[in-house]
N, C-alpha and C positions, 0 to 999 in steps of 0.2 A: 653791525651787519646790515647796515639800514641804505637802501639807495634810493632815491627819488625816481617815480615813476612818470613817465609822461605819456598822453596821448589816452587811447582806449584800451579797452581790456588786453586786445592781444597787442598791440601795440606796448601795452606796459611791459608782460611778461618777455619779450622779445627782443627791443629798442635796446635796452640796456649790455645786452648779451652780443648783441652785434658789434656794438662800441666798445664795449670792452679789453678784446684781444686784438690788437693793432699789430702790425708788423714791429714796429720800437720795440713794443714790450717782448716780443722774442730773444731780438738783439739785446734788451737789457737784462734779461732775464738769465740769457748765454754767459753774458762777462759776467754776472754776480756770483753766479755759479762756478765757472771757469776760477775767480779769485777766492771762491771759499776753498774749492779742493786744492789750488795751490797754497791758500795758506795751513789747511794740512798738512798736507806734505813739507812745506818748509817746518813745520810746529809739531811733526811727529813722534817725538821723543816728547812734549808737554802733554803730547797725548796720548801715549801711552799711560803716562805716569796717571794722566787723568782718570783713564781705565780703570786703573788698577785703584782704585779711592772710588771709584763707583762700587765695586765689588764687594767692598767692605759697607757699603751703606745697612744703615738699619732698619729692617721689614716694618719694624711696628711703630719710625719715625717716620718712613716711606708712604705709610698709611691715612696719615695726619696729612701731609701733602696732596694727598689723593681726594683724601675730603674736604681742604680746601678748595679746591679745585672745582670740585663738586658743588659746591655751595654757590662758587661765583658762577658758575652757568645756570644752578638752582635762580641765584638772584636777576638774573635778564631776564629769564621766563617768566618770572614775578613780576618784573617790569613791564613788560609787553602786555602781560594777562591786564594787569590795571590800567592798563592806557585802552584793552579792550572793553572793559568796566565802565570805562568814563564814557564810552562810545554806546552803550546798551549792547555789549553780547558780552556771555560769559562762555569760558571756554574750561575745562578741566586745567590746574597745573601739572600734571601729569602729561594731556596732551600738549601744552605749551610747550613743558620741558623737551618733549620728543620732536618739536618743531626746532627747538634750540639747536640740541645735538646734529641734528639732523644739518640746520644751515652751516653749523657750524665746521661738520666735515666738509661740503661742498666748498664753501669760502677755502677751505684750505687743502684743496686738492685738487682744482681744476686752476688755467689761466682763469685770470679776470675773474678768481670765485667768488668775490662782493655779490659780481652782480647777479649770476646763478643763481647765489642762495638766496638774495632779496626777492629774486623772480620764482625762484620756488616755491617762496615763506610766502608768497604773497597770494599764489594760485592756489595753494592750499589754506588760506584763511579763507580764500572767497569762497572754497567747497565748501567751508564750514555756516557760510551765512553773511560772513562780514561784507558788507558794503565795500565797493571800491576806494572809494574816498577813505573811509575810515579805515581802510587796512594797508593802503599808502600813508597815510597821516602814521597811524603807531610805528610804522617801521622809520619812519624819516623821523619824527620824535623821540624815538628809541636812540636812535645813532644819533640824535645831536646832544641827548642826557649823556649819552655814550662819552660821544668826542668833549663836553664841557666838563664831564666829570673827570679823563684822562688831562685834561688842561688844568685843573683846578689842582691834579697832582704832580703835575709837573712845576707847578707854581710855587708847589710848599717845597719840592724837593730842591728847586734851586735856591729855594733861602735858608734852609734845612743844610745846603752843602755849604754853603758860603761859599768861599772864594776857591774852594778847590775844585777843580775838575772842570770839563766843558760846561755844565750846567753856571757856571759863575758868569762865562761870557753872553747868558743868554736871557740875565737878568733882565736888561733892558726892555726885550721883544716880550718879553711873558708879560712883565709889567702894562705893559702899551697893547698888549692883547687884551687882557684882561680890563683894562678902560676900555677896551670895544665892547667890549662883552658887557658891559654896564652900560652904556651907550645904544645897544644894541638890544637889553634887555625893558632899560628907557623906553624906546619906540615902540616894544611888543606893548609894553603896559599901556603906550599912549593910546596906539592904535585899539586895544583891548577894550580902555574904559572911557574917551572922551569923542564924541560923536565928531566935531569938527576935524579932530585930526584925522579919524577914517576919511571924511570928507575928502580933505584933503590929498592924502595918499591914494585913496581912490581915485579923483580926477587924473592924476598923475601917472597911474598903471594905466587906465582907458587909452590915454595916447598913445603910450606902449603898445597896450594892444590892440592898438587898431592898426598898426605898423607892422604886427607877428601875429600870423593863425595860430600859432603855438602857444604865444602869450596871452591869443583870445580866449582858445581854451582854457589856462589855465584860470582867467580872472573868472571863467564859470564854473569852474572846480572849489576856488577860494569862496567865492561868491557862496555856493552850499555850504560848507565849511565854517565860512565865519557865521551863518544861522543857526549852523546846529551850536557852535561855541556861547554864543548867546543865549540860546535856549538854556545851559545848564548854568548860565553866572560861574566860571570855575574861579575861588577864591585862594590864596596862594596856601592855605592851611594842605589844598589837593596834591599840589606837587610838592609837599614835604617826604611824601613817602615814595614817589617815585626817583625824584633825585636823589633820596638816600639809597635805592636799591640800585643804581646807575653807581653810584660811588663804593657801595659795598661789591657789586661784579668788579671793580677793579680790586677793591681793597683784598678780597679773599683770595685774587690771582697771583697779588703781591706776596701773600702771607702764602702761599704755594712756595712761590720761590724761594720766600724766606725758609719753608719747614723743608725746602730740599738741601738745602747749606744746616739746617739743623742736622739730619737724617744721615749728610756724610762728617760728620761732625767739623764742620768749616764754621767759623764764625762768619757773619756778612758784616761788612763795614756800615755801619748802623750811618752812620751822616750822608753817604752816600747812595745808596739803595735803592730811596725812593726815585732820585734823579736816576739814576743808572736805570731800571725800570721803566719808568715815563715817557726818556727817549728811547729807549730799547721801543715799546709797543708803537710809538709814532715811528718810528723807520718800520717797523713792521703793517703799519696800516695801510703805505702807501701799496704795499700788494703789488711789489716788482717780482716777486717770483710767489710760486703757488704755496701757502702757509705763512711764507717770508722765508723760508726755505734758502740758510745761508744769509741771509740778512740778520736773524736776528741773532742767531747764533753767533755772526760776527761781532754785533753790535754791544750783545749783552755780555760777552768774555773781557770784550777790549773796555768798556767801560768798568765792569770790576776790577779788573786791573789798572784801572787809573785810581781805580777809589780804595786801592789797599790791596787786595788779594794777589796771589801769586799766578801765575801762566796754568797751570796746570788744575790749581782749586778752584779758579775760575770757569777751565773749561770746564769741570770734573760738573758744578754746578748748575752751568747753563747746559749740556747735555740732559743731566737729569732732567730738570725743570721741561725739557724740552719734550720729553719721553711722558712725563705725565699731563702734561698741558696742551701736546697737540698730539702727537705720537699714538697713544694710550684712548685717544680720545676719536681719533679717525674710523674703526669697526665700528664702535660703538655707534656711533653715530650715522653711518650706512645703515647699520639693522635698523636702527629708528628709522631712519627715512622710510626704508622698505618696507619695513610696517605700517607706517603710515599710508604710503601709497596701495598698499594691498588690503587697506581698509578704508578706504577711500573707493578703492574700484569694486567692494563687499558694497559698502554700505551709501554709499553717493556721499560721502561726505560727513561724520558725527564728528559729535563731542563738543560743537557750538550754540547757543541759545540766542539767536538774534535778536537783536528788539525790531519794532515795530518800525516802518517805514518812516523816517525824517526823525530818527530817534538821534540823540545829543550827541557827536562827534570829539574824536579827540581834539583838546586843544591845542593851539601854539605851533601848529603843523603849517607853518608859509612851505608857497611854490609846491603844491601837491595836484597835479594838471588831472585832467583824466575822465572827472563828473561831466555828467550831461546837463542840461541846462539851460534855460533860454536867455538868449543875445541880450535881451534887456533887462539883466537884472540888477539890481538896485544897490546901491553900495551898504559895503558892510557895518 
């Protein structure tokens, strides 16, 4: 859910939402749409049949799914809260939780709803206290534990599949991603802990940005940024429990799907699943339509069915899944919001404990624009 802010305050909340919904994404949005209901209509007899095996599912396996479900947006709130933690503000999980739901619905209910709910989540952290920087920083942090930890399962799932299914062709690029990702993990640390390589990297954004007012800001954003990172020394023992809560929001969403093929009593194609899953959520991320709305419901039938299941258990399963994952989840998540904002507009803003001014930021957060600053500040 995390988007990268740029510019000043209203500029943050704003910039993102304007870019968002393009004329394309109409057009694309139209044909994806347009191709899901015709392939209902061609597939209307698989789904009926589908129907009809929903009806028979089991309330109290149904439930198990539910709190699966529950758990993995329990664990982003988690997430976030500690990445608030590592920053000097503490915030309720309760309240966290209710920011969750809350982005959550929007992301998947408006065009362009990445960026809505970033720009929500984000005006409503600053009610709460949090500093600009550091409440861009957790949300850009948050989505790239996000997207590494969705990669890292997509990784086992296509050696998990071995040579069947699309995930076998895509061996390769996962492979050669993930050396970037070391690569790129490499240069955090360098830049993290060796004075010369900032040096260096340093010199090298100045030119940049003295070429972009955009990029000037942002070197006065990082510039704050990497003091407060300094300030706290974060040692890699901190980010054990956030990457595992970034890995367990997906792993409890997986185990959703799985407990909905348990609940109609389908078996799931165990070697397959995790890939089926991985690219299911990456075609859904890219947020061509509002939820993925037809994207992933295409995505995740036609890949069960490559991985073993029949037409009809397949859809019977991604239906479900679909009802308690996003479906199920859409009210809920409006009340949240709306409580949120109508105690907000009571109380100017609780439930957060800031720390003290130039208190320790989240780590690891490049390309976060926004902080104020002066022109001559000193590399990181």
């Amino acid at each position: 859910m995390a988007a990268r802010p740029r510019g000043h305050e209203g500029d943050l909340t704003h910039a993102p939402v304007r870019s968002a919904v393009r004329p394309w994404w109409w057009v694309v949005a139209t044909v994806l749409v347009a191709l899901a209901v015709a392939v209902a209509v061609t597939r209307r007899h698989e789904l009926v049949s589908a129907v009809r095996l929903i009806r028979e599912v089991r309330p109290y396996r149904l439930v198990a799914a539910a709190g699966c479900e529950a758990a993995s947006l329990l664990c982003l709130a988690a997430l976030q809260r500690r990445l608030l933690r590592a920053g000097g503000v503490r915030i309720r999980l309760r309240a966290m939780a209710a920011l969750v739901l809350a982005g959550n619905a929007i992301a998947g209910a408006l065009p362009g709803g990445a960026a809505f709910a970033a720009a929500w989540v984000f005006r409503r952290l600053r009610r709460r206290g949090v500093e600009q920087v550091l409440a861009g920083a957790v949300l850009a942090v948050a989505g790239t534990l996000s997207g590494l930890s969705l990669f890292v399962l997509l990784l086992a799932g296509a050696l998990v599949a071995g040579s069947s299914g699309p995930a076998s062709g895509l061996r390769g690029a996962v492979v050669a991603l993930a050396v970037a990702a070391v690569v790129a993990a490499g240069a955090a640390v360098g830049l993290s802990r060796f004075r010369r390589v900032r040096r260096v990297a340093w010199r090298g954004w100045r030119r940049l940005g003295l070429r972009s007012p955009r990029l000037w800001e942002a070197e006065e954003a990082l510039s704050r940024l990497g003091r407060q990172v300094r300030a706290t020394r974060p040692g890699a023992g901190r980010w054990l429990w956030p990457v595992a809560l970034a890995v367990l929001n997906w792993g409890f969403d997986l185990a959703c799907l799985v407990a909905c093929g348990w609940a109609l009593g389908i078996g799931v194609p165990w070697h397959g699943i995790l890939a089926a899953y991985a690219l299911t959520q990456f075609a859904g991320s890219l947020r061509l339509t509002p939820g993925g709305l037809g994207v992933v419901e295409t995505s995740l039938t036609a890949l069960l069915v490559v991985y073993g299941l029949s037409t009809e258990q397949a859809i019977a399963v991604t239906l479900l899944y679909r009802v308690v994952s996003y479906w199920a989840l859409q009210p809920v998540g409006w009340a949240c919001g709306l409580g949120l904002a109508l105690a907000d507009r009571r109380g100017g803003g609780t439930g957060g404990t800031p720390g003290a001014s130039g208190t320790p930021g989240t780590p690891g957060a490049p390309g976060i624009p926004g902080a104020t600053g002066t022109s001559g500040a000193s590399p990181p």
